[in-house]
VOGU-3710 file (C-alpha; in Angstrom, 3 decimals, decimal comma):
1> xxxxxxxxxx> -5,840/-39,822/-1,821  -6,833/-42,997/-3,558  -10,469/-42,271/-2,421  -13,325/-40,443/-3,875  -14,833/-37,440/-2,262  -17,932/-35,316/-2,705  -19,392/-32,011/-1,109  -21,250/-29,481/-1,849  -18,942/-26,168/-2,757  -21,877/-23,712/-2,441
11> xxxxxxxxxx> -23,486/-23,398/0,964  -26,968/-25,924/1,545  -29,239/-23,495/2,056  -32,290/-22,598/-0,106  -30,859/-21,001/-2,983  -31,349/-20,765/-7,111  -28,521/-23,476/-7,618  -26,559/-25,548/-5,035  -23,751/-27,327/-6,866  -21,850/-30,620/-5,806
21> xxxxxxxxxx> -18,150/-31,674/-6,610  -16,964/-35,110/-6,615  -13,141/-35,604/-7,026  -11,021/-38,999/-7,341  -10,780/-41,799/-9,271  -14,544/-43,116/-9,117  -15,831/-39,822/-10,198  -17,714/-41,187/-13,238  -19,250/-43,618/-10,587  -21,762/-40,617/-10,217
31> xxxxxxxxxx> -23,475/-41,132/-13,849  -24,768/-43,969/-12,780  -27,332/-42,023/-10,885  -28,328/-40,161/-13,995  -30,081/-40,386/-17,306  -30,024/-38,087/-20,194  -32,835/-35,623/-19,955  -34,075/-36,966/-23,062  -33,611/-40,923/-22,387  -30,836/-42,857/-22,299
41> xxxxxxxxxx> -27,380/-43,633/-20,623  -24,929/-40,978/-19,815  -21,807/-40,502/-22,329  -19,694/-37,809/-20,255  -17,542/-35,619/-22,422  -14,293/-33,733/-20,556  -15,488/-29,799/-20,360  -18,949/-30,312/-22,071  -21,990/-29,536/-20,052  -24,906/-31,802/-20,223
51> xxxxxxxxxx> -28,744/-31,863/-18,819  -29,220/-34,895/-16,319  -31,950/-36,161/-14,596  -30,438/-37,372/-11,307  -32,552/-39,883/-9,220  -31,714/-41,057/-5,638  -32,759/-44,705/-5,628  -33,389/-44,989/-1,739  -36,274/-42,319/-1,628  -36,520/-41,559/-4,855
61> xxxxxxxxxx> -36,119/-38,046/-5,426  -35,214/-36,625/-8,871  -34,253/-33,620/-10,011  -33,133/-31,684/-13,536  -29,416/-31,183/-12,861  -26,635/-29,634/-15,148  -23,156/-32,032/-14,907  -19,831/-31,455/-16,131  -17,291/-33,815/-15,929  -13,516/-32,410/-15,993
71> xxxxxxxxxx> -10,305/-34,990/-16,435  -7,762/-35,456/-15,002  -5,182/-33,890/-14,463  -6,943/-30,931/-16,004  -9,275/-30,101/-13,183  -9,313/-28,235/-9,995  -7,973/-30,929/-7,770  -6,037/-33,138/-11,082  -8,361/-35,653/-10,480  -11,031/-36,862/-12,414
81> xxxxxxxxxx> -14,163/-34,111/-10,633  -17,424/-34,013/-11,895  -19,559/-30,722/-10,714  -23,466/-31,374/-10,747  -25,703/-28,085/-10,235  -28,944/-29,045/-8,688  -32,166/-26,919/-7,743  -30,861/-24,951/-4,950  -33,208/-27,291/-2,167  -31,837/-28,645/0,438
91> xxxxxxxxxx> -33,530/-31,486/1,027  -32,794/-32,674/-2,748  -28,840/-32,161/-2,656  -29,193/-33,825/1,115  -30,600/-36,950/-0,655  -28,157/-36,735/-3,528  -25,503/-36,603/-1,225  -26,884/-39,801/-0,206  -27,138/-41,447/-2,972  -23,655/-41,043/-3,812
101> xxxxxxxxxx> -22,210/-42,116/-0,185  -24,049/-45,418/-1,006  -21,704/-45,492/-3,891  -18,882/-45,405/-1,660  -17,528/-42,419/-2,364  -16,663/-40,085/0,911  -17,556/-36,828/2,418  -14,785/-34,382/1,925  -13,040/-32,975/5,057  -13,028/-29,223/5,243
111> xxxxxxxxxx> -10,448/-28,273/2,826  -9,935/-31,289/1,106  -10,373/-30,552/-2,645  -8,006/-27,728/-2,583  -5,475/-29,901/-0,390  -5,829/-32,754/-3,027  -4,922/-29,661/-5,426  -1,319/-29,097/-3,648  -0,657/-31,954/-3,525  -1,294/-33,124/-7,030
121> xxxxxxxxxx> 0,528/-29,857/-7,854  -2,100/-28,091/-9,264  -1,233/-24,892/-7,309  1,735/-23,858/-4,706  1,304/-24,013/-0,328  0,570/-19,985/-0,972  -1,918/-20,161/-4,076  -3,913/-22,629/-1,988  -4,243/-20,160/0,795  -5,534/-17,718/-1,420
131> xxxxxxxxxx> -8,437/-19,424/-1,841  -9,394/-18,955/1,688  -8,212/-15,446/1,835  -10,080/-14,290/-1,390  -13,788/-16,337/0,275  -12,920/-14,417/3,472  -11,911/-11,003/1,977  -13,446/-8,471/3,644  -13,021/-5,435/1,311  -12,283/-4,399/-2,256
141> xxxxxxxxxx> -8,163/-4,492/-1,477  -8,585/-7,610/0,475  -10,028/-9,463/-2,907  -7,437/-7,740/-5,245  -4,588/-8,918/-3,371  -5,794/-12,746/-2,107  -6,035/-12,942/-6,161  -2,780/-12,065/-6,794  -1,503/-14,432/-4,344  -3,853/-16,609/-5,822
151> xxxxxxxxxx> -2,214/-16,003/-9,205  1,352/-16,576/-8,036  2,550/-13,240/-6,901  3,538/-14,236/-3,567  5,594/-17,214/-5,346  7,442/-15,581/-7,287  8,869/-13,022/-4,788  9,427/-15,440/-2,334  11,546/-17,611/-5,595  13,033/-14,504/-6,565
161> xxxxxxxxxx> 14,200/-13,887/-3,016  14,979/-17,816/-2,517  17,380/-17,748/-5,620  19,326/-14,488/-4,793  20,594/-16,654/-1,268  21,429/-19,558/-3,324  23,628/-17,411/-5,361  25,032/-16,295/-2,618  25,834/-19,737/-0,889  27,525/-20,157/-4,388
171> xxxxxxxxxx> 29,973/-17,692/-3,986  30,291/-18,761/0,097  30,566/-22,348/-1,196  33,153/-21,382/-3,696  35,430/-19,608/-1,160  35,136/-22,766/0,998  36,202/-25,199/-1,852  38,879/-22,737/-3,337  40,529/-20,961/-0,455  43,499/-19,737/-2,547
181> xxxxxxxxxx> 41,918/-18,500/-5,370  40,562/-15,376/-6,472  36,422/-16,020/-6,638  35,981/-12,422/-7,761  33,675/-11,679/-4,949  34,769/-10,025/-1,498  32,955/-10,119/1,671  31,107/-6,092/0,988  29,390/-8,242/-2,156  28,387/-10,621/-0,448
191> xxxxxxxxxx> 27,061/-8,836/2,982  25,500/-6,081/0,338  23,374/-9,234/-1,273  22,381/-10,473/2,493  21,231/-6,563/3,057  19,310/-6,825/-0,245  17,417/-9,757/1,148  17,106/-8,651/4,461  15,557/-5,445/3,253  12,949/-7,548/1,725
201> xxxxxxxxxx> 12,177/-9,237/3,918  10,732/-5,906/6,155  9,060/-4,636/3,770  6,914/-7,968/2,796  6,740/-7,899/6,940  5,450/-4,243/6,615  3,171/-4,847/4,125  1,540/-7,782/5,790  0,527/-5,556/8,747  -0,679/-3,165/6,049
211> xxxxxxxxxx> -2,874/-5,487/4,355  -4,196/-7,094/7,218  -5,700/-4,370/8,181  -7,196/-3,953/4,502  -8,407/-7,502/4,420  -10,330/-7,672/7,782  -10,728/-3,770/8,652  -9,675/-3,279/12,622  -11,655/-2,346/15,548  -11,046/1,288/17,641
221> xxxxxxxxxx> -12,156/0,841/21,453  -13,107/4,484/22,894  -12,130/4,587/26,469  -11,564/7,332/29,229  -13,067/8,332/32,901  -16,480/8,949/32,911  -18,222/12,506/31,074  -14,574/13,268/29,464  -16,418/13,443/25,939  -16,367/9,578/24,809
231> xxxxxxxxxx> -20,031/9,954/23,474  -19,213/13,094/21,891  -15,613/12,299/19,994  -17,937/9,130/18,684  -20,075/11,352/17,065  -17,522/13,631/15,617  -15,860/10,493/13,937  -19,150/8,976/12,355  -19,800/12,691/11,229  -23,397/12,237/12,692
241> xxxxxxxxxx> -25,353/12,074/15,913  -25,139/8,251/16,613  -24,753/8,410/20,527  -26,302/9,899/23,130  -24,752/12,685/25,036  -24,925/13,978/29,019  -23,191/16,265/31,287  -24,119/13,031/33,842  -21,375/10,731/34,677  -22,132/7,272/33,529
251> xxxxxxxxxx> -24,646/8,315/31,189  -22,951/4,932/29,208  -23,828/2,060/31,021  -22,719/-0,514/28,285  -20,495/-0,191/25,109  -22,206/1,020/21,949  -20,940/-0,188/18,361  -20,915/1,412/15,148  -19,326/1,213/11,470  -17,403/3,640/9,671
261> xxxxxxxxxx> -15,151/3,137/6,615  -11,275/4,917/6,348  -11,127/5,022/2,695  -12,480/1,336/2,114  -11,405/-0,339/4,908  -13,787/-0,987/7,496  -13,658/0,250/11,164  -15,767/-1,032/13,967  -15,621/1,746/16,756  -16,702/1,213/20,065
271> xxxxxxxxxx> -17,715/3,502/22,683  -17,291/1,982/26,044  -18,506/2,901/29,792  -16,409/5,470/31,784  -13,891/3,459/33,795  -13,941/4,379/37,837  -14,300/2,793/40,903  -18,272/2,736/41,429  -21,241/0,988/43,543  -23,606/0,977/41,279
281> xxxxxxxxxx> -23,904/-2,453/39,570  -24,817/-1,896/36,535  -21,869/0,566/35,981  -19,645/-1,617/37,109  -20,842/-4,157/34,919  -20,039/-1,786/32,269  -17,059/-1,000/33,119  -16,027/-5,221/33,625  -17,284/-4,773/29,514  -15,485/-1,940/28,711
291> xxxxxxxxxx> -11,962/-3,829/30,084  -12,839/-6,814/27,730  -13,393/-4,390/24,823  -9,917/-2,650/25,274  -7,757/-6,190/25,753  -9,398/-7,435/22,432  -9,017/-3,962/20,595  -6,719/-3,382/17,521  -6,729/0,395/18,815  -7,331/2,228/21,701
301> xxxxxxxxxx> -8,130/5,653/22,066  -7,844/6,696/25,409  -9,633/9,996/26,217  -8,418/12,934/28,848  -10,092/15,755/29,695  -8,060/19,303/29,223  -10,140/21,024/30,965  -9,517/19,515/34,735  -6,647/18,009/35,685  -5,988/14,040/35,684
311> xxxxxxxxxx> -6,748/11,872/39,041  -7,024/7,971/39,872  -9,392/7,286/37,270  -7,204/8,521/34,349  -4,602/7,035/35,872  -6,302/3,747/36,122  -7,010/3,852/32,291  -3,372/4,697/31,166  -2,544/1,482/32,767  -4,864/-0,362/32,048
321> xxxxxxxxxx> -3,822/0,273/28,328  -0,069/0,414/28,379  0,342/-2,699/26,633  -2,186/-1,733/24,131  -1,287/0,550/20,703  -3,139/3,069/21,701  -3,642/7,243/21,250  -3,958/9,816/24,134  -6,254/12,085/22,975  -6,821/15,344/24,955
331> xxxxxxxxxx> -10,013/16,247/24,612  -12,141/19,840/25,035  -9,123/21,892/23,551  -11,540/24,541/23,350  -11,537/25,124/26,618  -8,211/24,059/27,566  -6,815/24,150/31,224  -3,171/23,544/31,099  -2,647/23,045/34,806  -1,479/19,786/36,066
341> xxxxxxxxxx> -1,806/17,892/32,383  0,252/15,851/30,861  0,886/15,889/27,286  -1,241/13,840/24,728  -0,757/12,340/21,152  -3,034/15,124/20,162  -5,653/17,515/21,322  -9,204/17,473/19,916  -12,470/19,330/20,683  -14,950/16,387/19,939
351> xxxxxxxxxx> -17,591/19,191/20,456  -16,348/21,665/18,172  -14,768/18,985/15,625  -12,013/20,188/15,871  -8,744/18,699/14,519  -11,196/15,509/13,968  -9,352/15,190/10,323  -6,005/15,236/11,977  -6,896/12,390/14,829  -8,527/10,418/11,780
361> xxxxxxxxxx> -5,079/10,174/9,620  -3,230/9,295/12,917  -5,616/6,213/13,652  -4,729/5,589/9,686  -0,924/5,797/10,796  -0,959/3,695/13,826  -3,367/0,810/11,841  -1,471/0,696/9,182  -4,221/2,020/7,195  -2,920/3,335/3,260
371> xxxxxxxxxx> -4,335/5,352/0,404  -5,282/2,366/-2,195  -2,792/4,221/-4,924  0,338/2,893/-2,166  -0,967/-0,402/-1,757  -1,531/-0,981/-5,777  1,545/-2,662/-6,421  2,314/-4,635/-2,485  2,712/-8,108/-2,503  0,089/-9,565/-0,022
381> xxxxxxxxxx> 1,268/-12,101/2,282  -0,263/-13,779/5,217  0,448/-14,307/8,878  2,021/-18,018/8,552  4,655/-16,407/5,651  4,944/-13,679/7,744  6,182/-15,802/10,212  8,626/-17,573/8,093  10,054/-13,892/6,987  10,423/-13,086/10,813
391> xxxxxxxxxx> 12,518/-15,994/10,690  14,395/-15,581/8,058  15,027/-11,832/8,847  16,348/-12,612/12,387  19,037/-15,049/10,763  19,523/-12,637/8,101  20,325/-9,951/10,784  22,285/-12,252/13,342  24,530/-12,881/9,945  25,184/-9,888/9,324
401> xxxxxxxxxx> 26,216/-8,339/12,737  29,304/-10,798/13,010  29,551/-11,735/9,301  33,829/-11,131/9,667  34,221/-12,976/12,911  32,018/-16,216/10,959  33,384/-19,117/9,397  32,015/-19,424/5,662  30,813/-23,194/6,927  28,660/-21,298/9,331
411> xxxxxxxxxx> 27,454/-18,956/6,977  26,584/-21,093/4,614  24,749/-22,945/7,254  22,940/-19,623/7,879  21,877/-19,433/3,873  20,677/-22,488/3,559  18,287/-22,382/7,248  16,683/-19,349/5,516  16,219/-21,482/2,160  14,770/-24,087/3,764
421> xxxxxxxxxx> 12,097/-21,530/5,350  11,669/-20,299/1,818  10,128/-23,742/0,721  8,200/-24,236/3,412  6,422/-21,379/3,219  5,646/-22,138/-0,656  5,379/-25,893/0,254  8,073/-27,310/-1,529  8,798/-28,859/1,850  6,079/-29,423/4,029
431> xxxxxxxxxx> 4,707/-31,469/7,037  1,329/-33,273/7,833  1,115/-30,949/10,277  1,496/-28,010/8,681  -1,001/-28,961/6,149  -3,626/-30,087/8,325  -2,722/-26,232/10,549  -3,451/-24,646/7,186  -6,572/-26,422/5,385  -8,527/-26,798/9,027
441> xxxxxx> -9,276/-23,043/8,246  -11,019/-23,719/4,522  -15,042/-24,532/5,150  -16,350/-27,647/3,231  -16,461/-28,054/-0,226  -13,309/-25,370/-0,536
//
């Protein structure tokens, strides 16, 4: 890190502003580039904002820049940075850019400025992540919570959590050293503090499946036989007439895509071909489609028809979807033929809309999906502490099933594994890997 390294941190496109960061020790290196709007050499103050005229020597391109120039260790990365907001034109940022590789100083690596930031301990493993997960939020919940994180929520859980085990390895520790004496604590305290733990542990692990969903909304995959009402139970979820509906087999030929919202999490619903054995090639293609939709699908609804009875085909699709999380939905209830049918998650008449509102709060159920008022107050974590807790939890559990027939050295041995796990997820111990596994996901300039 004893470079210096520039990039833009708002996209290069055409735009009102497009600003630059430089971080390191030869950040000031950049003035020389610049003259005071009014004439003269450049005097940067820490935190004051100045007019510049920046000119590239090699093509000579100039341009009326703002430039502030921030300290260190009281900047973004705790390194000396100095931000420079240009006229949002490509092609004069792309010579500036220039100008200051010439200087020597380096293109930053995607994720570099907020890596330099962990690692000059401006923010924790989990803050930096936030910064990625509050860029890539996808809804209103999404943002609240990646700003919590960013703001040390998840750190101090995951600390609070952390300290309650090394209080327990205390006691276990104690016990070891002073096997005679009286320690005060018996083995109910300390397997009630593991449960404590444990306990937290699910429901961080239950909220993270929650709040995935609210970050990046979820996609439903419509899927069924041909003419069993596919077209139709689309329509009666979007609440409008979106697709287009035949008493023809195969009417679908190819998946059709639309957006809803479940409170304010987004949906992506698809409504795919009828699945059978056919000749016709451009059915099958559908139905070739239709399979890739359902094995990349966060939920499948898998459509019967109540008003036959089920053969091959609906066979072939509650295969086909075993492995998936899925809902059997029995559809034309209004005209119901109980012969020969086997029972569903729930019965609908997509025609009718009926019981619509009931098959809507059981996709919310099965996706995790909650009313914002229960999500308010959940810590948000993400799927590399997740699995750290999954972890944790399993040695957690496995302690707790034979805690009597343990030795305490073995225990203790237990505690201090699920420590360790602790402070790598909050990067109080980390690898080169692990870092490289987490920034690779940050664009430039972030």
């Amino acid at each position: 890190m004893n470079d210096t390294i520039a990039a833009p941190i708002t996209p290069l496109v055409t735009a009102p502003v497009i600003t630059v960061r430089v971080s390191g020790s030869g950040a000031l290196k950049v003035f020389s580039a610049m003259r005071l709007s009014g004439g003269g050499v450049p005097d940067p103050i820490p935190n004051m904002m100045k007019r510049y005229i920046f000119q590239s020597e090699k093509d000579g391109i100039r341009d009326d820049v703002l430039a502030v120039y921030f300290k260190a260790p009281h900047s973004y990365t705790g390194e000396d940075v100095v931000e420079i907001s240009f006229h949002g034109n490509p092609v004069i940022v792309t010579s500036a850019l220039g100008a200051l590789y010439d200087m020597g100083i380096r293109r930053a690596e995607p994720g570099e400025f907020s890596r330099r930031a962990f690692l000059n301990g401006k923010m924790d493993l989990t803050q930096a992540e936030a910064v990625q997960e509050l860029i890539s939020a996808g809804t209103e919940t999404g943002a609240r919570h990646a700003y919590g994180q960013l703001d040390g929520e998840v750190r101090r859980k995951l600390d609070e959590m952390k300290d309650c085990l090394l209080d327990i390895k205390a006691v276990i520790e104690a016990r070891l050293d002073f096997p005679d004496e009286d320690t005060g604590e018996d083995d109910g305290e300390i397997i009630a503090g593991v449960k404590d733990i444990l306990e937290e542990c699910k429901s961080l692990l239950m909220a993270y499946r929650c709040l995935r969903t609210h970050r990046r909304g979820f996609t439903v995959v419509i899927a069924g036989k041909p003419n069993v009402g596919k077209s139709s139970l689309l329509n009666a979820l979007l609440r409008e007439e979106r697709a287009i509906v035949s008493d023809v087999p195969g009417t679908t030929r190819d998946y059709i895509k639309e957006d809803l919202y479940l409170g304010t999490v987004p949906v992506q619903i698809v409504d795919t071909a009828g699945v059978r054995e056919s000749g016709d090639y451009l059915e099958s293609e559908g139905v070739k489609r239709s399979r890739s939709k359902i094995e990349s699908a966060d939920l499948v609804l898998v459509v019967l028809d109540l008003s036959g009875v089920l053969d091959d085909n609906d066979a072939r699709i509650l295969d086909m979807t075993e492995g998936c999380e899925r809902i059997i939905i029995g559809n034309k209830s209004d005209v119901y033929s109980p012969s020969g049918f086997v029972p569903a998650d729930i019965l609908v008449s997509a025609a009718e809309n009926s019981n619509i509102d009931k098959l809507i709060e059981l996709i919310k159920e099965k996706t995790g999906v909650l009313d914002s008022d229960k999500i308010s107050g959940v810590v948000s974590v993400t799927e590399r502490h997740a699995h750290g807790l999954r972890v944790i939890a399993g040695v957690l559990s496995s302690l707790l099933e034979d805690f009597s027939g343990r030795p305490l050295d073995m225990a203790a041995m237990d505690i201090d594994r699920c420590v360790s796990q602790f402070e790598e997820i909050t990067g109080e111990k980390y690898t080169e890997e692990v870092l490289d596994r987490v920034f690779s996901r940050f664009c430039i300039g972030k």
